[in-house]
Structures are given as structure tokens and as C-alpha cells.
LOMI-689243 format. One line per field, with one value per residue (C-alpha): residue number from 1; x, y, z. Coordinates in Angstrom, 1 decimal. Layout:
N
resi (NUM, ...) .
xx (X, ...) .
yy (Y, ...) .
zz (Z, ...) .
This chain:
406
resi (1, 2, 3, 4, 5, 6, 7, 8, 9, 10, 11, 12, 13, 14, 15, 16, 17, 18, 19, 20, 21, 22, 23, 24, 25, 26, 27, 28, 29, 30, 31, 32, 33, 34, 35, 36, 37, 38, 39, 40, 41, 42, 43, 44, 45, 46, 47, 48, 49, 50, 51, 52, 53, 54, 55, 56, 57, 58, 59, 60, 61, 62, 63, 64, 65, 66, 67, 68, 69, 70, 71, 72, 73, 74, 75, 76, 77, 78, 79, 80, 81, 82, 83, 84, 85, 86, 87, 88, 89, 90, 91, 92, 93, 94, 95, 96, 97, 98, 99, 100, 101, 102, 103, 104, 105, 106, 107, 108, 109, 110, 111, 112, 113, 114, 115, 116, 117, 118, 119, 120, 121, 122, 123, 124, 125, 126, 127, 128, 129, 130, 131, 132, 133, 134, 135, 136, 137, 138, 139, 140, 141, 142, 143, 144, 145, 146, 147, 148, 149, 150, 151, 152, 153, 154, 155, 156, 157, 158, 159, 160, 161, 162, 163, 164, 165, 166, 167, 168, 169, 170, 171, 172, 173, 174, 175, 176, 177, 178, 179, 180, 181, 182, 183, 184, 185, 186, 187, 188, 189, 190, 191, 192, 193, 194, 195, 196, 197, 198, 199, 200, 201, 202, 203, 204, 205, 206, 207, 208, 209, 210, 211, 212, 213, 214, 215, 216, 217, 218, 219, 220, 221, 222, 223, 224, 225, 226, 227, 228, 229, 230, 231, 232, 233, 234, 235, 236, 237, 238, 239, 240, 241, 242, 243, 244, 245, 246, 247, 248, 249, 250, 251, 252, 253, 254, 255, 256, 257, 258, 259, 260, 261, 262, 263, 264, 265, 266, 267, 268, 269, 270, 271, 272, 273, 274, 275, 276, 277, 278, 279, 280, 281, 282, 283, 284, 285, 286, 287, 288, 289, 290, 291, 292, 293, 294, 295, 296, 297, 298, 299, 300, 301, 302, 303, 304, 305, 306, 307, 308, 309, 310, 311, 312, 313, 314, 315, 316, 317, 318, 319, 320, 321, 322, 323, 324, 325, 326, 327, 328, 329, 330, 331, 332, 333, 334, 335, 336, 337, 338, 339, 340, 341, 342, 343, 344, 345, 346, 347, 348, 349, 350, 351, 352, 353, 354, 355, 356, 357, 358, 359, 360, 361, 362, 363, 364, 365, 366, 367, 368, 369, 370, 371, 372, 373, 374, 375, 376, 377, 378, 379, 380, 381, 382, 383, 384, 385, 386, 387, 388, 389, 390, 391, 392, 393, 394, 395, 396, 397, 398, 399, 400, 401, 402, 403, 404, 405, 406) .
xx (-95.9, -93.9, -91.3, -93.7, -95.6, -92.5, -91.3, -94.5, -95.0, -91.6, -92.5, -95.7, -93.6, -91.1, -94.3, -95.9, -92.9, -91.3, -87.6, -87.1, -86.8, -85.7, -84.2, -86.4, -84.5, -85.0, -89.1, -89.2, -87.2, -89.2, -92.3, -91.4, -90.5, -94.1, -95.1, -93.5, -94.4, -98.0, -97.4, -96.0, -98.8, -97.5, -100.1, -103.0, -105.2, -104.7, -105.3, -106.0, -103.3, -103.3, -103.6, -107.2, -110.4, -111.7, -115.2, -112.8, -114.4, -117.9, -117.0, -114.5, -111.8, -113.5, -111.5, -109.9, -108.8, -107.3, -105.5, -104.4, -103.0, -101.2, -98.3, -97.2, -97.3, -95.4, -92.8, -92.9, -92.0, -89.0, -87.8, -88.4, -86.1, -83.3, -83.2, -82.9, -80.4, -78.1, -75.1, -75.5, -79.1, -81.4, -83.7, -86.0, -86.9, -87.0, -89.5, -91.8, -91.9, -93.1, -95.3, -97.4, -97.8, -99.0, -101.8, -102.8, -102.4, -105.5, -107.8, -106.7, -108.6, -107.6, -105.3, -103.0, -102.5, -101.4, -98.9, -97.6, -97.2, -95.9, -93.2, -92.0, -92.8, -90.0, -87.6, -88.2, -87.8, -84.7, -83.3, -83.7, -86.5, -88.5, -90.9, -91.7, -92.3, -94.8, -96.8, -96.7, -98.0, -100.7, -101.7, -102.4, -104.5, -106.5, -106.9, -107.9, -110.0, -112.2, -112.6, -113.1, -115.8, -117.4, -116.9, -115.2, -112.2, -111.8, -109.3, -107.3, -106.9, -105.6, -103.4, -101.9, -101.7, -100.5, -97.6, -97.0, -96.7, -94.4, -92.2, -92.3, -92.0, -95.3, -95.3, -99.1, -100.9, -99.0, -100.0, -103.8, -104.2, -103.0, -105.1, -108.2, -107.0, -106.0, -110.2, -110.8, -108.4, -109.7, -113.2, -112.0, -110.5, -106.9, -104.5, -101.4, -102.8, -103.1, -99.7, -98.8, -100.4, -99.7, -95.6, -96.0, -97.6, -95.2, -91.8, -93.7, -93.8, -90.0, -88.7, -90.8, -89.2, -93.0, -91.8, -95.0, -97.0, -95.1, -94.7, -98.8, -98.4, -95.7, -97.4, -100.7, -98.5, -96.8, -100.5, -101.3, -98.1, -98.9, -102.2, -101.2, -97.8, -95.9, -92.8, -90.3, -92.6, -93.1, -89.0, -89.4, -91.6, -89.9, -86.4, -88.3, -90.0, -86.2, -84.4, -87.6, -86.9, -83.3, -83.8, -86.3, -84.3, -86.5, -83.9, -86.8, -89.0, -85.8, -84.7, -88.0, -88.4, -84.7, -84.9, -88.3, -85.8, -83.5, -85.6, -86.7, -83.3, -82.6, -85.5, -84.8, -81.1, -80.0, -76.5, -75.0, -77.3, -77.1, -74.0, -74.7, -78.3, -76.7, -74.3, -77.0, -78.7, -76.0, -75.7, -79.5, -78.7, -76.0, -78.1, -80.4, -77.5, -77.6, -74.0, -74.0, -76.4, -74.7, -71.4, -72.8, -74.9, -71.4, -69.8, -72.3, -72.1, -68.0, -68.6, -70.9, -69.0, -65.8, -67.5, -68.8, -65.3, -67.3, -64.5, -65.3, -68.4, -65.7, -63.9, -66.7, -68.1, -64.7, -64.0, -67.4, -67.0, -63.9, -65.4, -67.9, -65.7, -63.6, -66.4, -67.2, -63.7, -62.6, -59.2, -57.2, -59.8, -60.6, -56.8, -57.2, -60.1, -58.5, -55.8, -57.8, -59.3, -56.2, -56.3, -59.9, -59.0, -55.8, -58.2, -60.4, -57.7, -58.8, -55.7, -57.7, -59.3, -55.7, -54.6, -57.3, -56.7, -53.3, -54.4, -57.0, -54.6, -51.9, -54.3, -55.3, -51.6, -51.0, -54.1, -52.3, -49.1, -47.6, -45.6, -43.3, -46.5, -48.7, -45.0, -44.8, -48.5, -48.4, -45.4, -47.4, -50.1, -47.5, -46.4, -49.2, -50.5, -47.6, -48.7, -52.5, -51.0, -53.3, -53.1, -49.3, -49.0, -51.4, -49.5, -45.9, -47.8, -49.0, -45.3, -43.4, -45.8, -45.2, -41.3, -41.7, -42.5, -39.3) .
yy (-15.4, -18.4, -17.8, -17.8, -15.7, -13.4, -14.1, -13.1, -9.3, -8.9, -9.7, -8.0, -4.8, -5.1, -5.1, -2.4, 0.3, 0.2, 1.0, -0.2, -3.8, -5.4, -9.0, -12.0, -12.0, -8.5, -8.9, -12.6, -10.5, -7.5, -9.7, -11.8, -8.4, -7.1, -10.5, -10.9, -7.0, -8.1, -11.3, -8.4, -7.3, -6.6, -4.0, -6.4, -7.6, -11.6, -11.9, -10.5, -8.9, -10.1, -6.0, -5.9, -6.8, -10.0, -8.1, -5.1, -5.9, -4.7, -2.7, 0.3, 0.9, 3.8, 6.8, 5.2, 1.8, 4.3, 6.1, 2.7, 1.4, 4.4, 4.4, 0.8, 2.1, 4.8, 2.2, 0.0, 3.0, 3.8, 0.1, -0.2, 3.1, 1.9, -1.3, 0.7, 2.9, 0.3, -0.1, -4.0, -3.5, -5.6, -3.5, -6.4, -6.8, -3.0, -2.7, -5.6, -4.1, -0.8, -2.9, -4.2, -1.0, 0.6, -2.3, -1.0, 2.4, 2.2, 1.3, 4.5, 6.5, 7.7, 11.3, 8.6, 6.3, 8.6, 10.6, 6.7, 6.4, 9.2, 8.9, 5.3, 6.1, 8.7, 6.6, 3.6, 6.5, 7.8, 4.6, 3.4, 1.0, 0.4, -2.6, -0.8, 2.4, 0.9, -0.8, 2.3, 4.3, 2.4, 2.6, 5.8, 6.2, 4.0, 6.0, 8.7, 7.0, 5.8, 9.4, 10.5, 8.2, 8.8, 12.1, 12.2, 13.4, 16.9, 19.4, 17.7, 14.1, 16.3, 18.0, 14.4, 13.2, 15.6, 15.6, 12.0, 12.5, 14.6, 12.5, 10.2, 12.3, 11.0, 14.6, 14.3, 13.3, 15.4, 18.4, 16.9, 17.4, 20.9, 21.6, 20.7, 22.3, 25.3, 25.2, 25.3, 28.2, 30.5, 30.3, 31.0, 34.3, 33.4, 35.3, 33.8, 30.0, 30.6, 32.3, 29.5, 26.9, 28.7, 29.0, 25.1, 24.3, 26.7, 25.0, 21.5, 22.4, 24.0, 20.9, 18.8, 21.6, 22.4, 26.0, 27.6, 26.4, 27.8, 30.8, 31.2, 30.6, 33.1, 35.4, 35.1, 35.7, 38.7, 40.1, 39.3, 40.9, 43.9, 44.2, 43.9, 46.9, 43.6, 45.4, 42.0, 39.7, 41.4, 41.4, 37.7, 36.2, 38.7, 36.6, 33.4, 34.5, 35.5, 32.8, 30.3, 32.4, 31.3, 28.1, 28.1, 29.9, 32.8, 36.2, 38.5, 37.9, 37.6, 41.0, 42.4, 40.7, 41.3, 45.3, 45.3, 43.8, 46.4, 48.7, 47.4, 46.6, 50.1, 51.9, 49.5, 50.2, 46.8, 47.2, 44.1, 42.3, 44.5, 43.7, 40.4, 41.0, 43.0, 41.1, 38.1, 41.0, 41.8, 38.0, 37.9, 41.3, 39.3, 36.5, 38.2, 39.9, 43.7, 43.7, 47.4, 47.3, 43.9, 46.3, 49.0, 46.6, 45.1, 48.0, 49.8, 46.2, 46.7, 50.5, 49.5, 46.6, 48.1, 51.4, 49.4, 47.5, 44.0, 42.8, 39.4, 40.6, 43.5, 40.5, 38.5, 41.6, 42.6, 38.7, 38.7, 41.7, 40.7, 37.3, 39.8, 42.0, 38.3, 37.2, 40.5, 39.8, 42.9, 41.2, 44.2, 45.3, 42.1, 41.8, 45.7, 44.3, 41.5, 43.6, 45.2, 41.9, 41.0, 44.3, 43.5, 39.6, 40.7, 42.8, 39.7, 37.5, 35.3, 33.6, 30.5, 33.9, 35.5, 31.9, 31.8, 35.2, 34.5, 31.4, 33.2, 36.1, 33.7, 31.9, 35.6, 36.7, 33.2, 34.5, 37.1, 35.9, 38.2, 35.2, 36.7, 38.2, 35.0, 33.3, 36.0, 35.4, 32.0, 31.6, 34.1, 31.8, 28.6, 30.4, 30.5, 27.2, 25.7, 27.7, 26.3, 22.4, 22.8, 22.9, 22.7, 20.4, 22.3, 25.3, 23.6, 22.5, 25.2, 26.9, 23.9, 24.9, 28.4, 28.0, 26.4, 29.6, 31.5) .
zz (111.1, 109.2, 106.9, 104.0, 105.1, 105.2, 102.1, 100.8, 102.2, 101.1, 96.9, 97.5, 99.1, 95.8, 93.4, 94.6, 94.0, 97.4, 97.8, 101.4, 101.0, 104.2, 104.1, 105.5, 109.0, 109.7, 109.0, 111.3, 114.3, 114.1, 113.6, 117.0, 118.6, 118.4, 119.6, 122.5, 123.1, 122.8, 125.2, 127.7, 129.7, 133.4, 134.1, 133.2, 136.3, 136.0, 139.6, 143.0, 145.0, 148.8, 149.6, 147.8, 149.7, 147.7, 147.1, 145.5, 141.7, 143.2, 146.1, 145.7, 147.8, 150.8, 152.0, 154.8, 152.8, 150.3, 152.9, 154.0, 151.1, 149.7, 152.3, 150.9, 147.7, 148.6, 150.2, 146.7, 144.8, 147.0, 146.9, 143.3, 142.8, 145.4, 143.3, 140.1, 141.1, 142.9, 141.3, 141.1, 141.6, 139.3, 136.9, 136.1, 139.4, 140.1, 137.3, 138.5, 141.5, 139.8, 137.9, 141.5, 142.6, 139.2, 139.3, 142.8, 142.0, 139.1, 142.9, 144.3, 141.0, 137.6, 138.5, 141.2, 138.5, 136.3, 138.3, 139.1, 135.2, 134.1, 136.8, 135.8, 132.2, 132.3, 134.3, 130.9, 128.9, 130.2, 130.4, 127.1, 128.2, 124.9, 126.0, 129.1, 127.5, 125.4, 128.0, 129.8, 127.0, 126.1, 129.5, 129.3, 126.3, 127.7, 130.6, 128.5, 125.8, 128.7, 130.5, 127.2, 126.6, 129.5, 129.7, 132.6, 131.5, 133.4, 133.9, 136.7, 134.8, 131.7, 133.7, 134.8, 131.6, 129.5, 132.5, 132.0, 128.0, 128.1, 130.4, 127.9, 124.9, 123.4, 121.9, 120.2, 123.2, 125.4, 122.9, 122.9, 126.5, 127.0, 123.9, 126.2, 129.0, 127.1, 126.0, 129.6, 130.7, 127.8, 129.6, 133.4, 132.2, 134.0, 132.6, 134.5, 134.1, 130.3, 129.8, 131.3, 129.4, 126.1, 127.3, 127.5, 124.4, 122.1, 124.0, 123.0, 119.6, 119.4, 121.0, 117.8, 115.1, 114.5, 113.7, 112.3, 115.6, 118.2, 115.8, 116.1, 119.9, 120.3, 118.5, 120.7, 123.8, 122.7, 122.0, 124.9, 126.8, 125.4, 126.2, 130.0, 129.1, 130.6, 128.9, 130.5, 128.8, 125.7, 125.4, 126.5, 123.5, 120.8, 121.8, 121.6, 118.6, 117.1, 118.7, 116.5, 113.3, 113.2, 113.9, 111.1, 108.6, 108.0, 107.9, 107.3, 110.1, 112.1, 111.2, 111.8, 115.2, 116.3, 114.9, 117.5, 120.4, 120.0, 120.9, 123.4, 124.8, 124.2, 126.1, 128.9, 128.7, 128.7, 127.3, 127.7, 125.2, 122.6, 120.7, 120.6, 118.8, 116.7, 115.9, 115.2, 112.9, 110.9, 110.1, 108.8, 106.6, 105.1, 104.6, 102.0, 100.6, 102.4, 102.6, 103.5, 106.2, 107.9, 107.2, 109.4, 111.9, 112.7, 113.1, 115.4, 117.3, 117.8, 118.9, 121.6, 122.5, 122.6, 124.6, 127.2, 127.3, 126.5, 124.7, 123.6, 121.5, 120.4, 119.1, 118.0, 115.4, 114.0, 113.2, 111.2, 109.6, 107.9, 107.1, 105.2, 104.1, 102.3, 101.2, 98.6, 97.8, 99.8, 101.3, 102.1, 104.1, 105.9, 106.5, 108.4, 110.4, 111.2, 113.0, 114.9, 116.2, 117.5, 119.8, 121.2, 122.0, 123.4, 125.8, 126.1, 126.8, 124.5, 122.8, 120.8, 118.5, 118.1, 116.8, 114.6, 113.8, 112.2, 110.8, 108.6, 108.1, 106.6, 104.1, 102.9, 102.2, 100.6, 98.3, 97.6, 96.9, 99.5, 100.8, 103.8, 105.0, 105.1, 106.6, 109.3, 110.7, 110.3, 112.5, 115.0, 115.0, 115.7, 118.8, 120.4, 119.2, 120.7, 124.0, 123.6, 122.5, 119.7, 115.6, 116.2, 113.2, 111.1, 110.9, 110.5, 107.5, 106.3, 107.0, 105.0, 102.4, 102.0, 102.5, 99.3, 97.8, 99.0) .
């Protein structure tokens, strides 16, 4: 593409509305990018490799050639990696290595090739390798454009590549794949192989934000937990299924879900990971603006805690109820809870929350104009910041600023 020829996309980009318009060097270096990524073919058969029979075009590779060549292949791979990781070793020449035995791999069948792929693939991708990546990639939907073509793509070449996507993070082909195999699964009647394969697909779409997918998936699992009275699965999918509501921002199905958990966590008497789910429900009540309930929820979540001498979550509930408690305005109440946070992080020897304690306590006194009180917890606060060596100038600031007051 000549400069013109640039110029020109970029007043036809301008006349037809659009807002990103890039200048003329940016277009000529992207432009020469994607040509020199179209000149970079290493995986393309130019000529024949002194390890191939010189009939190999009409005569494949046999069992015992096979068997022959994969050992050497095995022994580029391990070079290629010992050049890669060396610490002055040269990743150029690691990757055309690589590159070799990836061309020889395609004569050993479609699944070898693959697994070869998908293992350099991840090694480009993890390194940051763009050009490679690509070449890679494309590798592989051509692998399975022609199976699908000739419909010989089968469950074991699917398996391969949706392996190999995923290494690479090509998230829609990867979620292609175990679609088909998931097709496949349903018919054999395997219960383990299609928790399995469902488990896979719902992380896939979590790690892309796709929300409402995995929530279908989940959803399908949990079904079918229950229909096996798999009571450590069911618990399973209903904290995947909360843990994807709060990511998504949906309170009510995460009450609803979490409330579920709870009793489930109660019949099974799983103590230890109640307080903090009921601490996480209390924060969706508040969310839709059931202060009373998140009141309680926190409460019960302290009495447990503190029962079961789990003092950190003791800690953790107190500090958010008075956080609720300040935020309905309530900040002679918030100032008693926050005392009797101090207690339970004194009990989890947690100094950082007592710091933090003071810290808020002082900024609610200063709200209240009760100036020797926000003075005397600030200075608390500065004692044990100096302990810690941290936020030792914030609250000498803070303290300068109230000493103006007195």
C-alpha cells in the first residue's frame, strides 16, 4: 500500500462518521506489519526435509518410519526448549528449530501435530510472541477446517484442539471444540466425562466475562448434582454459581444462591465457611437497600465467628457493620461497633485493622466535632503506625489538623 493509498482510507474513514482517525504513519506501519506477517510462513512445505523419503508426497510415512522419526522430534523439541530457556539462549533460533519439527510433525497425522502446536503455541503466547502466535493459529484452523470438511474431524482431534486453543487463549475455537465434543458426550451417557466437559466449558466462559453462559452451564450441573444426591458437588456449583453472581453484579440471585449455601453448609456442619458467606450476604442485602436484614446477617456472622473463636471474620463483620451502621447516618452506633472491633483484632492479632480502626474512628469524632475524642484515637492509631512504618505521615496530618481546633 503507497502513501496514497493511505491517505485515501483515511478521508474515506473521516466521511463516513468515524471517530478513530489514526494518522498516516500508524496505517503504513500497521499496513507493513500484516505484510511481513503474511511473508512469514515457517510452517509452509517449500521443500523436502533430508528426514522424509523423497516418494513421501505419494507414499505415507508406515508404522515403523513413524516410530523412527518421532524420537528426533522428540530430541528437536528438547533442544529447541534448552535454547529458549538459556539465559543467553537465542529465541529465534529456538523457534526455527520448533518450526522443523512442527513441519515433520503434520507426517506423523493430524492429533501429533496438534499436541506439537498447542505446546509451542502456548510457549509464543506466554512469551508475548505475536507473529508466531499467529502462524500457529492459523495452523490450526486449518487443521480443523479440513477434518471438518472431510468429516474426519472426531472426538480425539477435538479433544487436541480445543487443548491447543486454549493454550493460546483463542477462546471461540477453543469453546467450538468442546461444544462438539460435548454433542458426543451427551450420546455415550458418561456422566463423569460430561461433568467434566461442562466444568470446562463454564470456566472458559468465566475467564471471557461471558456471565450469562457459564450461568446456563452452572445451572445444568447443579441439575445434574442433584440428580446423582452428589451433596459435595451440589455445594460446589452453588459457590461457583455465587462466586459468578458477584462478579456479575446481580445481588438477588446472589442472595438466593448464597441463602441455598448456607444450608448446605449448615446440614454439613461446615463451620468455618459460614461467617464468611454471611458476611458476603449481608453485603448483597445492603446492596438493594435491606439494611435491617444485612444488620442482622452481620451480626449472626460475628456470633458465629466470635463462638467458634475465628477472629479475623469476628473482625471482618463488626468493621462492616459499622461501615453500615455510617452509612444510615447512625455514627454513635458505628463508633460502639467500632470498639468492639478493636477487641476481636486484638484476638486476631491483627494490628493493620486496629490502625484502621482508629483511623476511621478519628474522622467520625472530627464529624462530630468531639475534637479531644477524634485527637485521642488518632494518636492511638499513630502509635501503632509508627510500629507498622506505615501512614505515619497521614495521621501527623490529620493530628496538626485537629490541633487546630483546640
Amino acid at each position: 500500500m503507497n502513501k496514497k493509498i493511505a491517505i485515501a482510507l483515511i478521508i474515506f474513514t473521516c466521511l463516513t462518521g468515524s471517530l478513530a482517525i489514526e494518522p498516516v504513519d500508524i496505517v503504513l506501519a500497521r499496513e507493513k506489519d500484516k505484510q511481513e506477517e503474511e511473508e512469514f510462513k515457517p510452517l509452509e512445505i517449500v521443500e523436502l526435509d533430508p528426514l522424509l523419503p523423497a516418494d513421501i508426497e505419494t507414499n505415507p510415512l508406515n508404522d515403523a518410519e513413524k516410530r523412527n522419526l518421532i524420537p528426533i522430534l522428540d530430541q528437536f523439541a528438547l533442544e529447541a526448549e534448552a535454547e529458549f530457556l538459556a539465559e543467553n539462549g537465542d529465541k529465534d533460533r529456538a523457534f526455527t528449530i520448533w518450526y522443523r519439527e512442527l513441519r515433520l510433525r503434520r507426517y506423523l497425522g493430524a492429533v501429533e501435530e496438534v499436541e506439537a502446536l498447542g505446546r509451542v503455541g502456548k510457549i509464543a503466547w506466554e512469551n508475548n510472541r505475536n507473529q508466531d502466535l499467529f502462524v500457529i493459529r492459523e495452523r490450526l484452523i486449518e487443521i480443523q477446517t479440513d477434518a471438518e470438511e472431510k468429516k474426519t474431524l472426531d472426538f480425539q482431534l477435538a479433544n487436541v484442539l480445543a487443548i491447543a486453543y486454549e493454550g493460546i487463549r483463542f477462546y471461540p475455537q477453543a469453546l467450538a471444540m468442546y461444544e462438539f465434543i460435548l454433542v458426543g458426550v451427551r450420546e455415550t451417557g458418561d456422566i463423569n466425562e460430561l461433568e467434566r466437559i461442562l466444568n470446562t466449558i463454564a470456566q472458559l466462559h468465566l475467564e471471557w466475562f461471558q456471565y450469562f453462559a457459564a450461568e446456563e452451564v452452572y445451572k445444568e450441573l447443579l441439575t445434574l448434582a442433584r440428580s446423582q444426591f452428589d451433596d459435595a458437588n451440589i455445594l460446589r456449583y452453588l459457590e461457583q454459581m455465587a462466586y459468578l453472581y458477584d462478579r456479575a453484579k446481580q445481588p438477588e440471585k446472589a442472595i438466593e444462591t448464597k441463602i441455598e449455601l448456607l444450608q448446605g453448609y449448615l446440614k454439613k456442619e461446615l463451620i468455618a465457611k459460614i461467617p464468611p458467606l454471611q458476611i458476603s450476604l449481608a453485603g448483597d442485602y445492603e446492596i438493594i437497600g435491606e439494611g435491617e436484614t444485612a444488620s442482622a446477617t452481620y451480626q449472626e456472622a460475628f456470633s458465629l465467628a466470635w463462638a467458634n473463636q475465628y477472629y479475623a471474620y469476628a473482625s471482618d463483620a463488626l468493621k462492616k457493620l459499622a461501615e453500615l451502621y455510617y452509612n444510615y447516618d447512625q455514627l454513635d452506633y458505628a463508633l460502639e461497633i467500632y470498639r468492639e472491633q478493636i477487641k476481636a483484632a486484638e484476638y486476631a492479632t491483627d494490628e493493620f485493622s486496629i490502625m484502621e480502626i482508629y483511623d476511621r474512628m478519628g474522622q467520625i469524632y472530627l464529624e462530630l466535632e468531639d475534637y479531644p475524642q477524634a485527637l485521642n484515637a488518632l494518636q492511638e492509631g499513630l502509635k501503632i503506625a509508627r510500629s507498622l512504618g506505615h501512614k505515619e505521615e497521614d495521621f501527623l496530618e490529620k493530628i496538626a489538623e485537629i490541633n487546630e481546633f483546640l
